[in-house]
C-alpha positions in Angstrom: 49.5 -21.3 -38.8 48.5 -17.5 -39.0 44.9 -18.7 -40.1 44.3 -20.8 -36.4 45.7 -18.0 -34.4 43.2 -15.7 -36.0 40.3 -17.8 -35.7 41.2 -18.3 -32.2 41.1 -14.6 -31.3 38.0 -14.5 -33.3 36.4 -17.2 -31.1 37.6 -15.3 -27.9 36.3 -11.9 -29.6 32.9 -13.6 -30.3 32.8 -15.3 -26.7 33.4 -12.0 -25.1 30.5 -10.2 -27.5 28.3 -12.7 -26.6 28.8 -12.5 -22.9 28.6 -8.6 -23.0 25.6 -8.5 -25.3 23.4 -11.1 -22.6 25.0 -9.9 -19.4 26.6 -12.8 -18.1 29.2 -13.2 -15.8 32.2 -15.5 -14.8 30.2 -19.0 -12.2 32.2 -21.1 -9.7 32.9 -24.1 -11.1 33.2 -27.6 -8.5 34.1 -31.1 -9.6 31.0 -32.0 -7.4 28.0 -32.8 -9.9 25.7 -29.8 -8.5 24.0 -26.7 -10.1 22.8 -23.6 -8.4 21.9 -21.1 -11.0 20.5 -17.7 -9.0 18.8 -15.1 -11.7 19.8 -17.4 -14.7 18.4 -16.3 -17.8 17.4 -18.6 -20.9 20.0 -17.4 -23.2 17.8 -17.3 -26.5 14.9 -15.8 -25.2 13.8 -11.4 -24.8 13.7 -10.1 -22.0 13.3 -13.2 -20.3 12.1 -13.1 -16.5 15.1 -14.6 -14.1 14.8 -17.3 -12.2 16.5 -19.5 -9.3 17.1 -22.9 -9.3 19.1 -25.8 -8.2 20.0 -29.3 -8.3 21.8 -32.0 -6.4 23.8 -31.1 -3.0 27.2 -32.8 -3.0 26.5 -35.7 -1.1 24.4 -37.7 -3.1 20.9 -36.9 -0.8 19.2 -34.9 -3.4 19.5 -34.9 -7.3 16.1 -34.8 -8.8 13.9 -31.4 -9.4 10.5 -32.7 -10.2 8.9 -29.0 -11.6 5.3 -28.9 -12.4 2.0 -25.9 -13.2 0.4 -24.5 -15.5 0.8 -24.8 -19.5 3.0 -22.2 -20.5 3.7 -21.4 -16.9 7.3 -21.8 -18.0 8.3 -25.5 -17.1 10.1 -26.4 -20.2 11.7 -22.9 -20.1 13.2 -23.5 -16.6 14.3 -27.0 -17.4 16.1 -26.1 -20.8 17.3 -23.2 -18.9 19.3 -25.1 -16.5 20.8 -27.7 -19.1 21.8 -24.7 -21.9 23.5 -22.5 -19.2 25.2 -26.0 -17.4 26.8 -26.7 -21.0 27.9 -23.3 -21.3 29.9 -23.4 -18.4 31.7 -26.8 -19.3 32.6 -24.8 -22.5 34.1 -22.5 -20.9 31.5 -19.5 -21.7 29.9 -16.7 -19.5 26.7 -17.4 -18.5 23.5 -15.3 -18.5 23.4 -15.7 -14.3 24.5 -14.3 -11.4 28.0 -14.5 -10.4 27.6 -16.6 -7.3 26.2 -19.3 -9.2 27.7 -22.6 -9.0 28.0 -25.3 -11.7 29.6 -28.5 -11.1 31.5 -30.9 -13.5 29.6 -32.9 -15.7 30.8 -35.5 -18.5 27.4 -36.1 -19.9 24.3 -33.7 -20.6 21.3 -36.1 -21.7 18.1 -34.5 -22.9 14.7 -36.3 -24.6 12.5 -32.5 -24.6 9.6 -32.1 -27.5 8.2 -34.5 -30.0 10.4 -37.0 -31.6 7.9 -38.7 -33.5 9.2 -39.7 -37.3 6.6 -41.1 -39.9 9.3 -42.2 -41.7 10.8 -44.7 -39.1 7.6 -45.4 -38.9 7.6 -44.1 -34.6 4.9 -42.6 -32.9 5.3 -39.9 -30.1 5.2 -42.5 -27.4 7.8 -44.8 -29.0 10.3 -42.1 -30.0 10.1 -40.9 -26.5 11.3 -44.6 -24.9 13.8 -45.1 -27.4 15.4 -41.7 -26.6 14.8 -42.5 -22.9 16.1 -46.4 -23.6 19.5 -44.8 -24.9 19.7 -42.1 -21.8 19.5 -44.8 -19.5 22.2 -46.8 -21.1 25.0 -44.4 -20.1 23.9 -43.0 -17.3 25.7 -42.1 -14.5 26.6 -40.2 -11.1 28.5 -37.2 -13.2 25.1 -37.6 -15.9 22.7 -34.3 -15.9 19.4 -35.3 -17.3 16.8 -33.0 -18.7 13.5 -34.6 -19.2 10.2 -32.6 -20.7 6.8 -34.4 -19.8 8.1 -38.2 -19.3 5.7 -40.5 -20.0 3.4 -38.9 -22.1 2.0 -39.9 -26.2 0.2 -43.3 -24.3 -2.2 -44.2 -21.3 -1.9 -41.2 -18.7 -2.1 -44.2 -15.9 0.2 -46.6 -17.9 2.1 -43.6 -18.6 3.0 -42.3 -15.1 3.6 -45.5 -13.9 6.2 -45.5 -16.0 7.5 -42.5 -15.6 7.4 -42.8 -11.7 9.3 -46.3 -12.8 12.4 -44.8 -14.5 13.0 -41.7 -12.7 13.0 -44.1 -9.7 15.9 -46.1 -11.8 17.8 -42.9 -12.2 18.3 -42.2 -9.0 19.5 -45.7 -8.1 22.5 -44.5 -10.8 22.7 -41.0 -8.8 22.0 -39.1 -12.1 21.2 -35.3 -11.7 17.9 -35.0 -13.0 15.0 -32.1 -14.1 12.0 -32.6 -15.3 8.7 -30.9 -16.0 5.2 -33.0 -15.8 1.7 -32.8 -14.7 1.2 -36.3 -13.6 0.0 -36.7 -10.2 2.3 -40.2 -8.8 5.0 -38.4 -10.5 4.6 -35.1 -7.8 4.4 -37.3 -5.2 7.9 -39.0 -5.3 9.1 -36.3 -3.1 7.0 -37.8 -0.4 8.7 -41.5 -1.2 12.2 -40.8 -1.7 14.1 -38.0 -0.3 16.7 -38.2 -3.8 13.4 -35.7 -4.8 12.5 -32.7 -4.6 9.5 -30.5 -5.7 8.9 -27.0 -7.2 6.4 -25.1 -9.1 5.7 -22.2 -11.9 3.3 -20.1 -10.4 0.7 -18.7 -12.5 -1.8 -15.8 -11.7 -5.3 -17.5 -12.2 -7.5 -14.3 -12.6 -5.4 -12.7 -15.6 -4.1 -16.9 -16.7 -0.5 -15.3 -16.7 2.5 -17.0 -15.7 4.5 -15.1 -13.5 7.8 -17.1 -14.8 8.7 -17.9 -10.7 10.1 -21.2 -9.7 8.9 -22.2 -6.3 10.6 -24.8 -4.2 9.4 -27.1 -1.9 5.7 -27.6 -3.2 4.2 -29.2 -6.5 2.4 -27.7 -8.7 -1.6 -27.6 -9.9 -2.1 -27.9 -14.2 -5.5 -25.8 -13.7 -6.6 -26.7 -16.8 -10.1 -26.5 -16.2 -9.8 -23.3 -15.0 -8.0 -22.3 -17.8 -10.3 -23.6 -20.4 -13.2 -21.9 -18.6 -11.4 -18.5 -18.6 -11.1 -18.9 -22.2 -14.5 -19.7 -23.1 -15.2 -23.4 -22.9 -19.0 -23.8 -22.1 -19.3 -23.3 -18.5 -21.9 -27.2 -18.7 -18.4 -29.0 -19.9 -16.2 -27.2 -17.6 -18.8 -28.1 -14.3 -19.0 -31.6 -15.4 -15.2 -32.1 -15.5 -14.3 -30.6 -12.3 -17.1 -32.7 -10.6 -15.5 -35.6 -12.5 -12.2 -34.8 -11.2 -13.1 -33.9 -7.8 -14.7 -37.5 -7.7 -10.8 -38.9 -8.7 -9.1 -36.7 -6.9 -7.4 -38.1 -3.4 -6.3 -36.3 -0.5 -3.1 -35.4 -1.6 -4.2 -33.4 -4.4 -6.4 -31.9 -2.3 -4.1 -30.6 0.4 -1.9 -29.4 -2.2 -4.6 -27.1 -4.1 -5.8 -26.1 -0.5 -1.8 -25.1 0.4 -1.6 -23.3 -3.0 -4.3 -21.6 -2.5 -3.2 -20.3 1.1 0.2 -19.7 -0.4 -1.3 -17.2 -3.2 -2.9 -15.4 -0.3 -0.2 -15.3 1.8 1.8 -13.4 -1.3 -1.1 -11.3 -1.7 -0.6 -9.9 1.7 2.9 -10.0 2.2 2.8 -7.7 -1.2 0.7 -5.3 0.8 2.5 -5.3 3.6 6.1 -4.6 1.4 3.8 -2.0 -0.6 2.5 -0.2 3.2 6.3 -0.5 4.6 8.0 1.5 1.5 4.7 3.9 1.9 5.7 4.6 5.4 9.8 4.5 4.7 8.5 7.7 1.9 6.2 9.3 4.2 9.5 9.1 6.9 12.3 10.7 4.3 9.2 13.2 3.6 9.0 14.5 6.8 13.1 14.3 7.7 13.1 16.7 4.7 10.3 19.2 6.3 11.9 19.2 9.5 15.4 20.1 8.1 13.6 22.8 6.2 11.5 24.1 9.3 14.7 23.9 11.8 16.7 26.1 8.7 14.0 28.5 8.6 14.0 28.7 12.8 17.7 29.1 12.6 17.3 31.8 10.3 14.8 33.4 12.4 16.7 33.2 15.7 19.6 34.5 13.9 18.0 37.4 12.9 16.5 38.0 16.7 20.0 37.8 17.6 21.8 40.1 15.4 18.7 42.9 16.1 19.0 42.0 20.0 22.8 42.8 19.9 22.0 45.9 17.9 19.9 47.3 20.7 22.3 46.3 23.2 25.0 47.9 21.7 22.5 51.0 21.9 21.8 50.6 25.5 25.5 49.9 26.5 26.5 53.4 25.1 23.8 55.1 26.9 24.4 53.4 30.2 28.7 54.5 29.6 27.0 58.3 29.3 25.0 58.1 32.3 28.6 56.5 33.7 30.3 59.3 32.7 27.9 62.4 33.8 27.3 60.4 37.6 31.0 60.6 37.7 31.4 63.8 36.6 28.4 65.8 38.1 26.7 67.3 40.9 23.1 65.8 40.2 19.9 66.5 41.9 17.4 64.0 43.6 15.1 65.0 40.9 18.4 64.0 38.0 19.0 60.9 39.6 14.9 59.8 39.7 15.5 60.6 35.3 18.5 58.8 35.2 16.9 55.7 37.2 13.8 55.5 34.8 15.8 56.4 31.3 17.8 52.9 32.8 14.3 51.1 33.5 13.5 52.2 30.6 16.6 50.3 28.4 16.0 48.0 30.7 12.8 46.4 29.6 13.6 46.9 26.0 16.3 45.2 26.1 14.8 41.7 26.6 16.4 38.5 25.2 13.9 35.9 23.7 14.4 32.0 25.5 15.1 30.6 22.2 18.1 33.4 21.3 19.3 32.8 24.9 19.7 29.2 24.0 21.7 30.1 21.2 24.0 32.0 22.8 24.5 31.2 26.8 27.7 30.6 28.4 28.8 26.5 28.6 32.1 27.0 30.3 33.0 30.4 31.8 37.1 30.9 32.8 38.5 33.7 34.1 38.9 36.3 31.6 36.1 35.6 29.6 33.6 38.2 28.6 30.5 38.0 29.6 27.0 39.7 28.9 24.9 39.3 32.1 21.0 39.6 31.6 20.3 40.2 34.7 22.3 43.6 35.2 22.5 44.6 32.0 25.9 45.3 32.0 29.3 43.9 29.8 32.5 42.7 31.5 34.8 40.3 32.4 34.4 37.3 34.5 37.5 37.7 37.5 36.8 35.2 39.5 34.5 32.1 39.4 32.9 30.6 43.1 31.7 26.8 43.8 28.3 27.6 43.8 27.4 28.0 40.5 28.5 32.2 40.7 30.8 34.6 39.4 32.4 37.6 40.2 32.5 40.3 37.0 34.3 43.4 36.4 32.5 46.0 34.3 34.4 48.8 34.4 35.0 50.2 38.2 31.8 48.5 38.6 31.7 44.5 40.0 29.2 42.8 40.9 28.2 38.7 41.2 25.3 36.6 39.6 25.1 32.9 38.6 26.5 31.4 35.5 22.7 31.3 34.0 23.1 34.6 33.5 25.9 34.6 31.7 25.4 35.1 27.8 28.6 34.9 24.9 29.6 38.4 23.8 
């Protein structure tokens, strides 16, 4: 009917709105059960910040992204992040990513994220939670993503991280794809137990108590609430009294991985610089490129003019050395003529005087026969007639010939 077909266009009209309007772009899709999502972007969020992330590998080694920091660091965001733009893939949608992400086939995307709890089936946070989890684990499988947002929590925080550790360590017996975002301690350290594991963190700027919105890999995460409650005002008595309480419960592990974090932020901090000094320097480099271009213009300029002014007065000189020519020729001259004649030549000799850097502009590479030739050194005009082995030439300048070396030799 006319009605389907226009709904249909209007599906793919709104499909290709939608990817237009949030920037997405076409993934490559693999029956393997992986994700690798690289500058994904929640779709329901402004201006969101991007992140990368990625889960399972194709053989079955690694499939569970334990992600923990900071409140409001941006856990929940990254986790939801990953299941919303994994569903809109297997719809067939655009997703808010780059295109070299990769989303692989999955039949099932199981999620137990906020608080279920219902007064009116009588469930508190707790319960709600294990039913949902208690139905997830029913039907999971090897092509199952799960996303899970602070397992374990609404009871005991030791009872509940036991358990936590307890079912994500039954998941991955079922080779589910799992994500999920906590603060327990035993549940960070699976990593270190199983290799199906893996660890990442938000970081989170402690002096402002701004997330930056970046997913590390490779490290868990501190909560720093503490910190955070001091930074917002909490009486600096209670806030003493429960780090000394939890520096007297904390093991090494969560020692060593505050120390590394620490290191890690300084590390940044100087690799910042360093990027910061290096794109200084790359400016200060195109600066002075663009100074010398404009000094070796200006020189060009310069010489040329030298140039153009020495060839005027050579000109000059060249006319008055074809009239002494002509009269030497022509007359009877007395000793006392030819000592004038030799100092008027003198004379034009030393004001005509070519400048090192014009001569570099304009001296002869390859002389030939026939060539004409200026040679400094005589001060004369002509034509190169013969050329010798030793670096000389014979030229022809007028009835007059006469040999010098090819360094003497300027273009006319």
């Amino acid at each position: 009917p006319i009605v389907d077909t226009i709904g249909t266009f209007d599906e793919l009209q709104a499909i290709s709105r939608y990817a237009k309007l949030t920037n997405s772009s076409r993934p490559k899709l693999v029956l393997k059960p992986v994700i690798k999502l690289i500058q994904a972007r929640h779709p329901f969020l402004k201006n969101p910040v991007p992140i990368d992330v990625e889960l399972g590998d194709g053989d079955e080694s690694f499939g569970g992204l334990i992600i923990s920091g900071p409140n409001t660091s941006g856990k929940t965001v990254s986790i939801k992040t990953l299941g919303l733009l994994t569903a809109m893939a297997l719809s067939g949608l655009f997703i808010p990513a780059s295109s070299e992400s990769v989303v692989g086939y999955f039949d099932k995307i199981l999620a137990d994220i906020g608080d279920p709890q219902s007064i009116e089936r009588d469930l508190s946070t707790f319960s709600a939670h294990i039913m949902k989890i208690n139905e997830i684990i029913k039907i999971a499988d090897y092509n199952t993503l799960i996303i899970l947002d602070e397992l374990g929590t609404g009871t005991d925080p030791r009872e509940g991280e036991a358990l936590a550790v307890a079912i994500l360590k039954f998941l991955s017996k079922r080779k589910s794809k799992i994500a999920v975002a906590t603060h327990y301690t035993l549940v960070k350290k699976l990593p270190l137990s199983s290799e199906y594991f893996k660890n990442a963190y938000m970081e989170f700027d402690e002096q402002t108590l701004k997330p930056m919105y970046k997913l590390v890999f490779g490290m868990p995460g501190s909560s720093n609430a503490i910190l955070i409650a001091s930074k917002l005002g909490l009486s600096e008595e209670i806030t003493q009294e429960a780090l000394k309480i939890m520096l007297e419960g904390i093991d090494v592990y969560e020692k060593f991985v505050i120390e590394i974090q620490k290191e890690k932020r300084e590390v940044q901090r100087l690799k910042d610089e360093i990027i910061e000094k290096m794109e200084e320097v790359e400016r200060l480099k195109k600066e002075y490129k663009l100074k010398l271009s404009e000094i070796e213009t200006r020189l060009e300029k310069i010489r040329k003019k030298e140039y153009d002014s020495l060839m005027s007065d050579i000109y000059e000189a060249k006319l008055l050395v074809s009239r002494i020519r002509e009269k030497l020729l022509s007359e009877k001259l007395t000793q006392k003529d030819l000592e004038e004649i030799n100092k008027e030549i003198s004379n034009i000799a030393s004001s005509v005087s070519i400048d090192d850097n014009v001569r570099d502009l304009i001296r002869v590479k390859s002389p030939k026969v026939g060539d004409k030739v200026f040679s400094n050194k005589f001060k004369q005009e002509g034509v190169i007639t013969r050329i010798f082995g030793d670096n000389r030439v014979e030229i022809l300048s007028g009835k007059l010939k006469f040999i010098t070396s090819i360094e003497d030799l300027f273009e006319v």
